[in-house]
C-alpha positions in Angstrom: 1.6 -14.4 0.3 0.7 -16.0 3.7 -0.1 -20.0 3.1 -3.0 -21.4 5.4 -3.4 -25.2 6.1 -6.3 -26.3 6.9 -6.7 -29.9 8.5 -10.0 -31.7 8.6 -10.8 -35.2 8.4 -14.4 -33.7 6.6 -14.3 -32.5 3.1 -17.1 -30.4 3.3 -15.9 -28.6 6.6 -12.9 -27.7 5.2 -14.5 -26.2 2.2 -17.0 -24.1 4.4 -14.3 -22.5 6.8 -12.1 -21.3 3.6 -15.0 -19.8 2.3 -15.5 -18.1 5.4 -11.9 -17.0 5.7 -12.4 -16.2 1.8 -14.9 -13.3 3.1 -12.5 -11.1 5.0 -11.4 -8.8 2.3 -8.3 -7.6 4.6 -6.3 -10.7 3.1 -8.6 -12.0 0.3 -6.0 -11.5 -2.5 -2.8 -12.3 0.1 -3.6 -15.8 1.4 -3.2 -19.4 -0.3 -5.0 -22.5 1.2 -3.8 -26.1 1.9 -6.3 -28.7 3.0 -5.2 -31.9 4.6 -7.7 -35.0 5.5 -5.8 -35.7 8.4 -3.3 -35.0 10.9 -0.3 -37.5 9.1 -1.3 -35.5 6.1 -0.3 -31.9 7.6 3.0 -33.2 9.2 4.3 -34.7 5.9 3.3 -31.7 4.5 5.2 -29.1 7.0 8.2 -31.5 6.4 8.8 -29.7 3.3 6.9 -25.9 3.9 6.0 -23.5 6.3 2.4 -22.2 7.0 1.6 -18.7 8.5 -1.7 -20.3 10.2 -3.0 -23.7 10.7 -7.2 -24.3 11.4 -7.0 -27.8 12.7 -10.2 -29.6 13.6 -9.9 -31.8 17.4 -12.0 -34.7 16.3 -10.4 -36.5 13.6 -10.1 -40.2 12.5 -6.7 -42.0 13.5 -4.1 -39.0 15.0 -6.8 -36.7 16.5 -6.4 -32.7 16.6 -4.2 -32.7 19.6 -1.9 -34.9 19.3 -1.3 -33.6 15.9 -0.6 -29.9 17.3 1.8 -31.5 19.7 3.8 -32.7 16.5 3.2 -29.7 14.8 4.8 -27.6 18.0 7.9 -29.8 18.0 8.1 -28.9 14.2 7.4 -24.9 14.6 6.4 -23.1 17.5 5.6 -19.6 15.6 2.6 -21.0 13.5 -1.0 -19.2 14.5 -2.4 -22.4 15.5 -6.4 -22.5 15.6 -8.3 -25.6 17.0 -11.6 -25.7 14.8 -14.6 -28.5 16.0 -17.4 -29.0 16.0 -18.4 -30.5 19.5 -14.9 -31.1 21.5 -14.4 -28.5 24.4 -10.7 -27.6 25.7 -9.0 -29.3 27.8 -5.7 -27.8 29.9 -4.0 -30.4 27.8 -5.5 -28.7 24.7 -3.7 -25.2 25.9 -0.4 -26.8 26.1 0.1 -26.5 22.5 -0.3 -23.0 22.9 -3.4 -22.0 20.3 -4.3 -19.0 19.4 -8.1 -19.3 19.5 -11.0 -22.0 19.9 -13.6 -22.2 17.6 -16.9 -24.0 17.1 -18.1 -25.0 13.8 -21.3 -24.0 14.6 -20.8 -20.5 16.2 -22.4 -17.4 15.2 -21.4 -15.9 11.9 -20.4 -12.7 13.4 -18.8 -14.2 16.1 -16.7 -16.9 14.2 -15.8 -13.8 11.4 -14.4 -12.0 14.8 -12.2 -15.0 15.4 -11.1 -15.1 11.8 -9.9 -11.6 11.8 -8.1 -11.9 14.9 -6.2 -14.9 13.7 -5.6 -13.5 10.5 -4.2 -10.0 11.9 -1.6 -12.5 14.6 -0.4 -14.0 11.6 0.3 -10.4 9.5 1.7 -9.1 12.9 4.2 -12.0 13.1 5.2 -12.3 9.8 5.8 -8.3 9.7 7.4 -8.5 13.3 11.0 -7.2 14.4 14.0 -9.2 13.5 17.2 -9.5 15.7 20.2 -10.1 14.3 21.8 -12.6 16.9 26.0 -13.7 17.1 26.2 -17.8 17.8 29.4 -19.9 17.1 31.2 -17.6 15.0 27.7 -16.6 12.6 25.0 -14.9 12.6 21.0 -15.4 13.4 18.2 -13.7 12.7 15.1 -14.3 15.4 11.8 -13.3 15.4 10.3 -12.5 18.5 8.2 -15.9 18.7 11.5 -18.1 18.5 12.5 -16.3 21.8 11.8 -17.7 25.7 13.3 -15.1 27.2 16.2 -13.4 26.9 18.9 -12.3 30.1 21.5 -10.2 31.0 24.9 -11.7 30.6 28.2 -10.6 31.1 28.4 -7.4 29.1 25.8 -8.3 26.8 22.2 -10.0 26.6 21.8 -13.5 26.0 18.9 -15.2 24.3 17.2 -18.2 24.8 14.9 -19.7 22.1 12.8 -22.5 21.9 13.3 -25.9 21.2 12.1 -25.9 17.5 13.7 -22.6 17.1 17.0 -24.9 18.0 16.0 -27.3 15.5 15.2 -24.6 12.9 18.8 -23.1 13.0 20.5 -26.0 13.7 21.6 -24.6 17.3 22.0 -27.9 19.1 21.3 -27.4 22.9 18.4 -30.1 22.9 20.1 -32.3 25.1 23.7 -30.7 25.8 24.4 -27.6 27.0 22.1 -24.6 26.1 23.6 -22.4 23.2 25.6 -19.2 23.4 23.5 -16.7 21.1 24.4 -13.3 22.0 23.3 -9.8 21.0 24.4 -6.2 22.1 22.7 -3.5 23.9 20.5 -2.8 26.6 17.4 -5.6 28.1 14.8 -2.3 29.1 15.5 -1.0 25.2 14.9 -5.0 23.5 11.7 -4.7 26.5 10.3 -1.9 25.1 10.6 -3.3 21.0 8.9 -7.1 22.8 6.7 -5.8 24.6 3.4 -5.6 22.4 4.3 -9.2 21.3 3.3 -10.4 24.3 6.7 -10.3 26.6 6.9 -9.4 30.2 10.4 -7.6 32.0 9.7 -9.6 35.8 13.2 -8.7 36.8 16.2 -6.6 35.8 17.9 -9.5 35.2 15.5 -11.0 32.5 12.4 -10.7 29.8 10.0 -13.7 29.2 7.6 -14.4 26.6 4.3 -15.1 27.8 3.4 -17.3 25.0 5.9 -20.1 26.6 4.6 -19.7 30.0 4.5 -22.8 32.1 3.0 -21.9 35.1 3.2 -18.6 37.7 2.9 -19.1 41.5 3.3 -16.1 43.5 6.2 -14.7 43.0 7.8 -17.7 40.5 7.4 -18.3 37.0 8.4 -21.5 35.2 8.2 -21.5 31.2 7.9 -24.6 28.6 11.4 -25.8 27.3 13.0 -24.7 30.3 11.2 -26.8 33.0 13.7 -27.0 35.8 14.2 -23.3 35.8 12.8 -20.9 38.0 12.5 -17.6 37.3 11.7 -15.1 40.3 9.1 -11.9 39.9 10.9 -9.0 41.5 8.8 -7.3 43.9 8.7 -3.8 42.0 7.6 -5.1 39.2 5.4 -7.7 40.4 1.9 -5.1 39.3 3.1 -4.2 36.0 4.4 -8.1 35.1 0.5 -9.7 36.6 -0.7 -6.4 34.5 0.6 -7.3 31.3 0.1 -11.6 31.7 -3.5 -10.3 32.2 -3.7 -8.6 28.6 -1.9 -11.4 27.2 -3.7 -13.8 28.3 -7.1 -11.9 27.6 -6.0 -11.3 24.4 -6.1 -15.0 23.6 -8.5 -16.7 25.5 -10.6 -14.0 27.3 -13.5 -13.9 24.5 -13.3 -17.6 23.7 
C-alpha cells in the first residue's frame, strides 16, 4: 500500500486532485490518501510516518509550499514530491527542493492525468527499486538508490556517500563531523550499470553521481547538494555519454512541464 499526502490549505482542491488520482486504475486499489490543511500539518504528520508521494500546493496561508518542501527534504529526500497550484510559476528556488513535476490546478484533464501517471509510476519504481546492503561501524545498511550522492572508489572497495537525511534516517552522524565510512564490495562500472536507469551518471572512473542531487555542472565540473565544497571533475572520455544521460534525466522531469 503506497500512502499519498496531500497538502492544501483548500478543502475542496484537495478533494478534486484525489479524485483525479482516484481515476488511474494502475493504483486505484494500492494507494491511501492523507490530506493536510497546511504545511505545519504535513511536517507533524511525517514526524511519525512516511509517504511514498506528496501533492503539495505553493500558495498556502502561514508556511507557504516552499518552504514547507524545504522542511520536508531535510526530513526525507526519497519522497516523489509534486508542487500542485493554482497560479504560482517556478522559481530556481522552487527546483532546489528537487520535485518531481509542476502542476497547474487548472491544466487540461489529459494533460494533468499524464502528470498523475508519471508520478505515480516514480513512486512504484522507487519503492520496488534495488537495495544495497552496505557495512558501517561494525553493522549493516540497507540503501536504496535515492539515499545515495554518489558513490567512489576506495581503497579495495567502493564507498558510499548518502544524503544528509539519509544520515539522519540511519542514524550515521557525519552532519557536521567527519563524513561516514559505509562500505560495500565489488566493482563501480557493475553498481553503474544496476543505477543507471535511476537516474545516475559514471563522469569518471573514479566515481558515480546521482543526478537527482546535482548542484550545478560547468564545463567540465560538477558540484552536488550536501557536498557543496566538493568538486567533482567530468573525465574527458566520458564527457558525451555523462551530458547524454543528465539530458534524459533532466528531460525526464522537467522537459514536458
Amino acid at each position: 500500500m503506497f500512502d499519498i499526502a496531500v497538502c492544501d490549505d483548500s478543502e475542496l482542491d484537495r478533494n478534486l486532485l484525489i479524485e483525479d488520482v482516484g481515476k488511474c486504475e494502475k493504483y486505484r486499489e494500492t494507494v491511501r490518501f492523507h490530506q493536510y490543511s497546511s504545511g505545519k500539518e504535513l511536517l507533524a504528520a511525517m514526524e511519525l510516518a512516511r509517504f511514498s508521494l506528496i501533492f503539495l500546493d505553493i500558495q498556502m496561508q502561514g508556511m507557504d509550499g516552499e518552504r514547507t518542501a524545504e522542511e520536508i527534504r531535510k526530513m526525507d529526500d526519497s519522497v516523489v514530491l509534486v508542487f500542485y497550484t493554482g497560479f504560482a510559476e517556478p522559481t530556481p528556488h522552487s527546483f532546489e527542493v528537487q520535485p518531481y513535476r509542476f502542476m497547474k490546478k487548472n491544466m487540461p484533464p489529459q494533460e494533468k492525468s499524464r502528470h498523475i501517471l508519471a508520478a505515480l509510476d516514480r513512486m512504484a519504481e522507487l519503492d520496488l527499486g534495488p537495495v544495497f546492503e552496505a557495512k558501517f561501524n561494525g553493522g549493516r545498511l540497507f540503501l536504496k538508490p535515492d539515499d545515495i550522492v554518489y558513490i567512489e572508489k576506495y581503497r579495495r572497495g567502493i564507498r558510499i556517500h548518502v544524503s544528509p537525511a539519509a544520515k539522519r534516517r540511519y542514524h550515521t552522524g557525519g552532519l557536521e563531523d567527519k563524513e561516514p565510512e559505509i562500505r560495500i564490495g565489488g566493482k563501480l562500472s557493475a553498481y553503474y550499470d544496476v543505477l543507471k536507469p535511476y537516474g545516475f551518471g559514471y563522469p569518471h572512473d573514479s566515481y558515480v553521481i546521482n543526478f537527482k542531487y546535482l548542484m550545478s555542472c560547468y564545463k567540465d565540473e560538477i558540484r552536488l547538494h550536501g557536498f557543496p565544497n566538493m568538486v567533482f571533475k567530468i573525465a574527458r572520455s566520458k564527457m558525451n555519454e555523462f551530458n547524454q544521460m543528465k539530458k534524459e534525466f533532466l528531460t525526464s522531469k522537467y522537459g514536458d512541464q
